[in-house]
C-alpha positions as CSV (number, residue, x, y, z in Angstrom):
1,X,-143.7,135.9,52.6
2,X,-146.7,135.8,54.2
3,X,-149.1,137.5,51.4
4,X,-147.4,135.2,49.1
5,X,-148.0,131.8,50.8
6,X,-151.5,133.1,51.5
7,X,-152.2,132.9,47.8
8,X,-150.9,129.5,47.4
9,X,-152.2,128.3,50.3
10,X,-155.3,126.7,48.0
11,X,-152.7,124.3,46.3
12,X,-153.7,125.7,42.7
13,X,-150.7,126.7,40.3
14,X,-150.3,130.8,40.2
15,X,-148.1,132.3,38.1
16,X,-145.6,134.5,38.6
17,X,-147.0,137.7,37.0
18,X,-150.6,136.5,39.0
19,X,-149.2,136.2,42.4
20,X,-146.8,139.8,41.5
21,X,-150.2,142.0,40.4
22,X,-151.5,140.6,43.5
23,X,-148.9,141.6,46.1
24,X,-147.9,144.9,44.0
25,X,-144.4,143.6,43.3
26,X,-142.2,142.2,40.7
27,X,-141.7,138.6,39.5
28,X,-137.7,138.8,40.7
29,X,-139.5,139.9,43.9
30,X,-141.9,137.3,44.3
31,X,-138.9,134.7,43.1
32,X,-137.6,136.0,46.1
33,X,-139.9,135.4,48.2
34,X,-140.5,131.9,47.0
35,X,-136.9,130.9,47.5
36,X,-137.2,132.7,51.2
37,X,-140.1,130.7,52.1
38,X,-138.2,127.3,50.6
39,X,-135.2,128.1,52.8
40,X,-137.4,128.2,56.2
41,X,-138.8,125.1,54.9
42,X,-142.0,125.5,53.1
43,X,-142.2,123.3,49.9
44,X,-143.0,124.8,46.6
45,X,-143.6,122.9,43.2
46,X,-142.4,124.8,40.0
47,X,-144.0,123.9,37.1
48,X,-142.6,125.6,33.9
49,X,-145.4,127.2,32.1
50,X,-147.8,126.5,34.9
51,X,-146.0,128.4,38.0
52,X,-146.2,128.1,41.3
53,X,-148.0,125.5,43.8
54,X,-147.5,123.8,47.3
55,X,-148.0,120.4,47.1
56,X,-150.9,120.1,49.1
57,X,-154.1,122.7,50.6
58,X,-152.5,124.8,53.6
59,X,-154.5,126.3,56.4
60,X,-153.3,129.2,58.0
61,X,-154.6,131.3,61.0
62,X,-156.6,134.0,60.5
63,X,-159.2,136.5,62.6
64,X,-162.4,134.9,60.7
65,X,-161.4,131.5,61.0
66,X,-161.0,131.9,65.3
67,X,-164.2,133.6,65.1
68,X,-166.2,131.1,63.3
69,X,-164.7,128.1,65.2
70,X,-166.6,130.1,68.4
71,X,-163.0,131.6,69.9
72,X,-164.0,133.6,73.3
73,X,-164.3,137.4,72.4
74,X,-163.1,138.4,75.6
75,X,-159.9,137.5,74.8
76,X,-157.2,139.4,72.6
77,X,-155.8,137.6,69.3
78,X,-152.5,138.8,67.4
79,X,-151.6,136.2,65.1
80,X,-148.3,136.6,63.8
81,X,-146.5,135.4,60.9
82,X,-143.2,135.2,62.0
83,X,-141.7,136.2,65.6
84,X,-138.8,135.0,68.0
85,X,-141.2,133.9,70.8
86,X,-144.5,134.2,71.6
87,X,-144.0,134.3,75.5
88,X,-141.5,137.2,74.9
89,X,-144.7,138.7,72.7
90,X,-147.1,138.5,75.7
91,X,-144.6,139.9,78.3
92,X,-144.4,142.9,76.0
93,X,-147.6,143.5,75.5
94,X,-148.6,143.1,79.6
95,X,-145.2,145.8,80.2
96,X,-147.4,148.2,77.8
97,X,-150.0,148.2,79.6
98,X,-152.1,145.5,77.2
99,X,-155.4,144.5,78.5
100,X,-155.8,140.8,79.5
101,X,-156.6,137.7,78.9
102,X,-154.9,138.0,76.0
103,X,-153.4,135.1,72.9
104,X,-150.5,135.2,70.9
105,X,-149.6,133.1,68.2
106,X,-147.7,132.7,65.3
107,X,-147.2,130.5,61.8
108,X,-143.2,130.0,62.8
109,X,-141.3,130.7,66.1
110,X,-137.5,131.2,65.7
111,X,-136.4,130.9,69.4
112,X,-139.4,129.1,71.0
113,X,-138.1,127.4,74.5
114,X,-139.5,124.3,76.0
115,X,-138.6,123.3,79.8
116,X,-135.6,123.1,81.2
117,X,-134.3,126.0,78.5
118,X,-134.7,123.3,75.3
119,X,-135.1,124.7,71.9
120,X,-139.1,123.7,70.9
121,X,-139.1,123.0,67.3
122,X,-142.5,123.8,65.8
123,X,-141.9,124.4,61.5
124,X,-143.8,126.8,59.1
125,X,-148.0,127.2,59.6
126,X,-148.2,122.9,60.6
127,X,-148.5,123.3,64.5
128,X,-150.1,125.6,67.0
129,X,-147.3,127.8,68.6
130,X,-149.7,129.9,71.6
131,X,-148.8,131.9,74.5
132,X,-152.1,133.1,76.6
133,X,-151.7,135.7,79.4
134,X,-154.1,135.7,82.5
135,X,-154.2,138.6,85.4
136,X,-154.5,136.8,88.8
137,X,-155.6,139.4,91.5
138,X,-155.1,137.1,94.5
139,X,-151.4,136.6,93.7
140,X,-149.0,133.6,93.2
141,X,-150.2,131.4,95.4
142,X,-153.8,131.4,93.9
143,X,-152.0,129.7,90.7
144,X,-150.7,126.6,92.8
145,X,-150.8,123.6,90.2
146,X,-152.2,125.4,87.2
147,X,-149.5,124.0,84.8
148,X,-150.9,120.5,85.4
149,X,-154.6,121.9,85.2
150,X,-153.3,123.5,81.5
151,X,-152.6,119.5,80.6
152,X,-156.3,119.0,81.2
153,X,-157.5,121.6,78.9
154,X,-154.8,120.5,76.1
155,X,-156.1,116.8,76.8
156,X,-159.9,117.7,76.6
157,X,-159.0,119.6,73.2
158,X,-157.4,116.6,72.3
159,X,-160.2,114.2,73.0
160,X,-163.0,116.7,71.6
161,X,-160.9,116.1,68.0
162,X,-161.5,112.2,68.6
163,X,-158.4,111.0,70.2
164,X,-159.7,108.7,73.0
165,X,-156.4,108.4,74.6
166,X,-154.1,111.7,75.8
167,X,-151.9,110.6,78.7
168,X,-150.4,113.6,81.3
169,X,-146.9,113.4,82.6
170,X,-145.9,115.1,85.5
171,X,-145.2,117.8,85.3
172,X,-146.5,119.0,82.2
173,X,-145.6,117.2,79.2
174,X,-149.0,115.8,77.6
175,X,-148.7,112.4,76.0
176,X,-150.5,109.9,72.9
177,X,-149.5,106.3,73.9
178,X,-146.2,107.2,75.7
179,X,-145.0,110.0,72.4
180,X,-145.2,113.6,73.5
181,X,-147.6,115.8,71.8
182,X,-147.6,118.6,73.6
183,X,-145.5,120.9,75.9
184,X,-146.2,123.6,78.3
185,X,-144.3,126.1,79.7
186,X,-145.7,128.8,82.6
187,X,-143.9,132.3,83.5
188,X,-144.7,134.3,86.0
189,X,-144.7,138.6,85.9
190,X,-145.1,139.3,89.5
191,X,-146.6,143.0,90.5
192,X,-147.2,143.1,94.7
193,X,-150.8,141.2,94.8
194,X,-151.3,141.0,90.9
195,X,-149.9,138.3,89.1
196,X,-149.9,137.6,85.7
197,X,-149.0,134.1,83.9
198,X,-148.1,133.3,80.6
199,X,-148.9,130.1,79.7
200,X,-146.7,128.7,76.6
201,X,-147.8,125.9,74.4
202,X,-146.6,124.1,71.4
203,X,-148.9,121.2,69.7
204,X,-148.1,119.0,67.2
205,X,-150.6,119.0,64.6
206,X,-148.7,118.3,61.5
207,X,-144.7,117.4,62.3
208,X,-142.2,116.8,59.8
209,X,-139.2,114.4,60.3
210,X,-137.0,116.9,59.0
211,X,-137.9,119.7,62.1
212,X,-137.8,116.9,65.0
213,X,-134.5,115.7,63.6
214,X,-133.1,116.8,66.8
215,X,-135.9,115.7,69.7
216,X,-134.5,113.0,71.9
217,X,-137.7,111.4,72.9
218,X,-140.6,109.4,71.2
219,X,-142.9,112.2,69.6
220,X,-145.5,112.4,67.8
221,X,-148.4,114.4,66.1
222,X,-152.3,115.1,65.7
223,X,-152.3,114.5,61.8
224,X,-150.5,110.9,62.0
225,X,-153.0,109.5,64.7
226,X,-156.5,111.5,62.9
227,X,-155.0,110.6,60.0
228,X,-156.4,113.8,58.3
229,X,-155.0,117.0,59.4
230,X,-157.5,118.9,61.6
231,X,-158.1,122.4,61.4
232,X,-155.3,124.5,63.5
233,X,-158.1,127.5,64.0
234,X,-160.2,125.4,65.8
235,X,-157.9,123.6,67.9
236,X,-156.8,127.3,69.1
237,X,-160.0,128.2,69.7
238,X,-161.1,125.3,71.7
239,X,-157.9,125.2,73.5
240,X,-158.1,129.1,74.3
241,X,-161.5,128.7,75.2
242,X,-160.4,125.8,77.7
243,X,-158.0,127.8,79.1
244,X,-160.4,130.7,80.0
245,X,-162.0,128.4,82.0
246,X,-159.0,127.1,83.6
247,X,-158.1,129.9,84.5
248,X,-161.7,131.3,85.8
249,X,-161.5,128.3,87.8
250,X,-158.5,128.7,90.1
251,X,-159.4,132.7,90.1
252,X,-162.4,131.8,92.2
253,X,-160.5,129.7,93.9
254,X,-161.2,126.0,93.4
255,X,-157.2,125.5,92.4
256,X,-156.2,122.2,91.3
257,X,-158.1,120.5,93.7
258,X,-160.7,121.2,90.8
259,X,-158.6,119.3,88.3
260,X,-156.7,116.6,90.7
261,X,-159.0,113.8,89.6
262,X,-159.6,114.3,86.0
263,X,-155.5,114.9,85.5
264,X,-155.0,111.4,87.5
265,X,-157.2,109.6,85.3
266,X,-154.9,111.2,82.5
267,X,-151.7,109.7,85.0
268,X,-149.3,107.9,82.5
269,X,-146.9,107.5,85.3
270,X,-149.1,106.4,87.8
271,X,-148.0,103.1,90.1
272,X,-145.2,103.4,87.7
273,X,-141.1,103.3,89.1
274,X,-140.0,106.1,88.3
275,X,-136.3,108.3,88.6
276,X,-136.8,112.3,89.4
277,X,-133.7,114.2,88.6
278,X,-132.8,117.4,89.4
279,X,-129.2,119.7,89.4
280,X,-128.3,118.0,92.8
281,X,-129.9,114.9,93.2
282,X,-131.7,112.1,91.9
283,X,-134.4,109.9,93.7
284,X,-136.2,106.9,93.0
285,X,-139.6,105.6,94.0
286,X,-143.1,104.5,92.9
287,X,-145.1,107.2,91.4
288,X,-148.6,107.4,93.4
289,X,-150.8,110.4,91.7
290,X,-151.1,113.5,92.9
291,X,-151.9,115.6,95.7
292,X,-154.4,118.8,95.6
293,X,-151.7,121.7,94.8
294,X,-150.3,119.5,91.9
295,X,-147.5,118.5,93.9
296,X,-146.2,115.0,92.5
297,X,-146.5,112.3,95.1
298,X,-143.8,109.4,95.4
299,X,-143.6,106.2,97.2
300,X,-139.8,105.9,98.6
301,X,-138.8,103.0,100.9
302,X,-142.7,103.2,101.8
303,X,-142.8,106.9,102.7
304,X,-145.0,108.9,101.0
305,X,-142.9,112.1,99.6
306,X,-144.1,115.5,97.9
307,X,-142.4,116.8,94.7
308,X,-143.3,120.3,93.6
309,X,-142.5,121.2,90.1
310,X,-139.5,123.4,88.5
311,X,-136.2,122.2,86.8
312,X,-136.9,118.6,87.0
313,X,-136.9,115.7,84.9
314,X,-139.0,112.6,85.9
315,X,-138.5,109.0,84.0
316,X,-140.1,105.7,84.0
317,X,-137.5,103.1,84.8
C-alpha cells in the first residue's frame, strides 16, 4: 500500500498498468491495493480512461525530507508505514539493545492509546503519530515534571508554524482556544539507576470528521487554524529537535524548574475553578499555576494543595 500511495501521492492520474510496472505487480494486484487503502480510509478518484488520483497533493514522511527540515542526526528515525503503536515500537527496540535517543513514527497507528487508556485516533499520513525514547542516567527522579516540559516543546513547535496562541492543560493536554491539539503520553522502562522514557505524541495536523467521530471533547487541528496544511516533516523535525533539548535540559539537571514559567504563561486553567477527579475522589478548588516539579497547585477553602500527575482528569467548572 505504501509503494502505491507513494506514486499518487503528487495528485496526477496514474494508470493502472503505470503504477503495476512500477511496483512489479499486476493491475488486479494494484486494484487491490487501491481498494485496501480506501477501506483504511484514504480517498481515491477513478477516472475511466484516466486512472487513478487522490483528490488532492499528499505529503508523506520520508528520511530526506527529516533531513532537509534540519532533524538532529544524533537521533534514530524509523518511519513506519503502518504499525499497532509506536510506544510499543520504541520499548522494543530499547529491550534489543537499540541505541538512544531514538524516534519512531508512522503514517497510521492501529491501537495508539491516549491517557487514561483512550483509543487516540490519528487517520492515514494527515497527522504526526511520534514516540521518542531518552536514556536518563540519574534515574526517575531526574524526570520530575518532564511531561509538562514536553507541552512546551509541542507549544514552541506550534508557535514557530505561526499559531500565536497554544494553551497547556494540566497535565499534559496541549490546547488552541480551549480545542485539544495535541496529547502526550510518558512511560517509563526502569533499569536500577538508568531510566529510560518514552514520550508519546499525537498532533493534529490535518483531522477529518469522519476519524474524531468518537472524541468527546472540543478538538481541533493545525490545517483548519493555518488554513494551509503545513508540512508534517518539519513539524517532526522541529518538534524532535525540541525534545532533545528538553530532554538535555532536565539531564543536567535544571528539571522543570527550567520550564515552570514559560508552561504558566501557556496556563489555560490558571485562576480558573476547576474539578480534579480521580478513581476515589473528586476535589474542587481554584487552579493557581504550578509549582517547580510540575506538581499542579490548587486553591481549596484557601489552602494551597499539591496535585502530582497520573490517572486524573481535571475540568473547568
Amino acid at each position: 500500500m505504501q509503494r502505491v500511495l507513494s506514486l499518487l501521492s503528487d495528485s496526477k492520474f496514474h494508470s493502472g498498468e503505470e503504477l503495476g510496472e512500477a511496483i512489479g505487480v499486476t493491475r488486479a494486484a494494484v486494484w487491490k491495493k487501491l481498494k485496501k487503502l480506501e477501506s483504511i480510509g484514504v480517498t481515491v478518484h477513478s477516472v475511466k480512461g484516466r486512472g487513478y488520483r487522490l483528490p488532492e497533493p499528499l505529503e508523506l514522511l520520508s528520511e530526506p525530507a527529516l533531513e532537509a527540515a534540519g532533524i538532529n542526526t544524533d537521533v534514530v528515525r524509523k518511519i513506519l508505514f503502518e504499525t499497532e503503536s509506536t510506544n510499543s515500537d520504541v520499548k522494543q527496540h530499547i529491550t534489543e539493545g537499540g541505541a538512544l535517543p531514538v524516534l519512531v513514527t508512522a503514517e497510521r497507528q492501529l491501537n495508539g492509546r491516549g491517557r487514561r487508556g483512550r483509543q487516540w485516533a490519528s487517520g492515514v499520513a494527515k497527522n504526526v503519530t511520534m514516540s521518542f525514547a531518552w536514556r536518563f542516567e540519574g534515574g526517575p527522579s531526574v524526570v520530575e515534571g518532564l511531561s509538562l516540559a514536553v507541552g512546551v516543546a509541542v507549544a514552541r513547535t506550534i508557535k514557530k508554524l505561526g499559531i500565536p496562541n497554544p494553551g497547556l492543560k494540566w497535565p499534559n493536554d496541549v490546547q488552541i482556544d480551549g480545542q485539544k491539539v495535541c496529547g502526550i503520553l510518558l512511560e517509563m522502562v526502569v533499569d536500577e539507576d538508568v531510566c529510560n522514557v518514552i514520550i508519546g505524541i499525537g498532533l493534529n495536523v490535518e483531522m477529518t470528521q469522519e476519524v474524531m467521530v468518537d472524541v468527546d471533547q472540543p478538538w481541533t487541528d493545525l490545517a483548519s487554524r493555518l488554513g494551509r496544511t503545513p508540512s508534517r516533516n518539519q513539524i517532526l523535525a522541529d518538534l524532535t529537535n525540541e525534545l532533545v533539548a528538553v530532554c538535555e535540559c532536565f539531564e543536567e539537571g535544571h528539571g522543570m524548574k527550567h520550564y515552570q514559567a514559560v508552561w504558566q504563561a501557556h496556563d489555560v486553567l490558571f485562576n480558573q475553578p476547576i474539578t480534579v477527579s480521580s478513581i476515589s475522589q473528586q476535589r474542587m478548588g481554584i487552579a493557581r499555576g504550578i509549582d517547580e516539579s510540575g506538581a499542579l497547585l490548587v486553591e481549596e477553602d484557601g489552602v494551597l494543595v499539591a496535585l502530582h500527575g497520573g490517572e486524573v482528569s481535571v475540568r473547568r467548572r
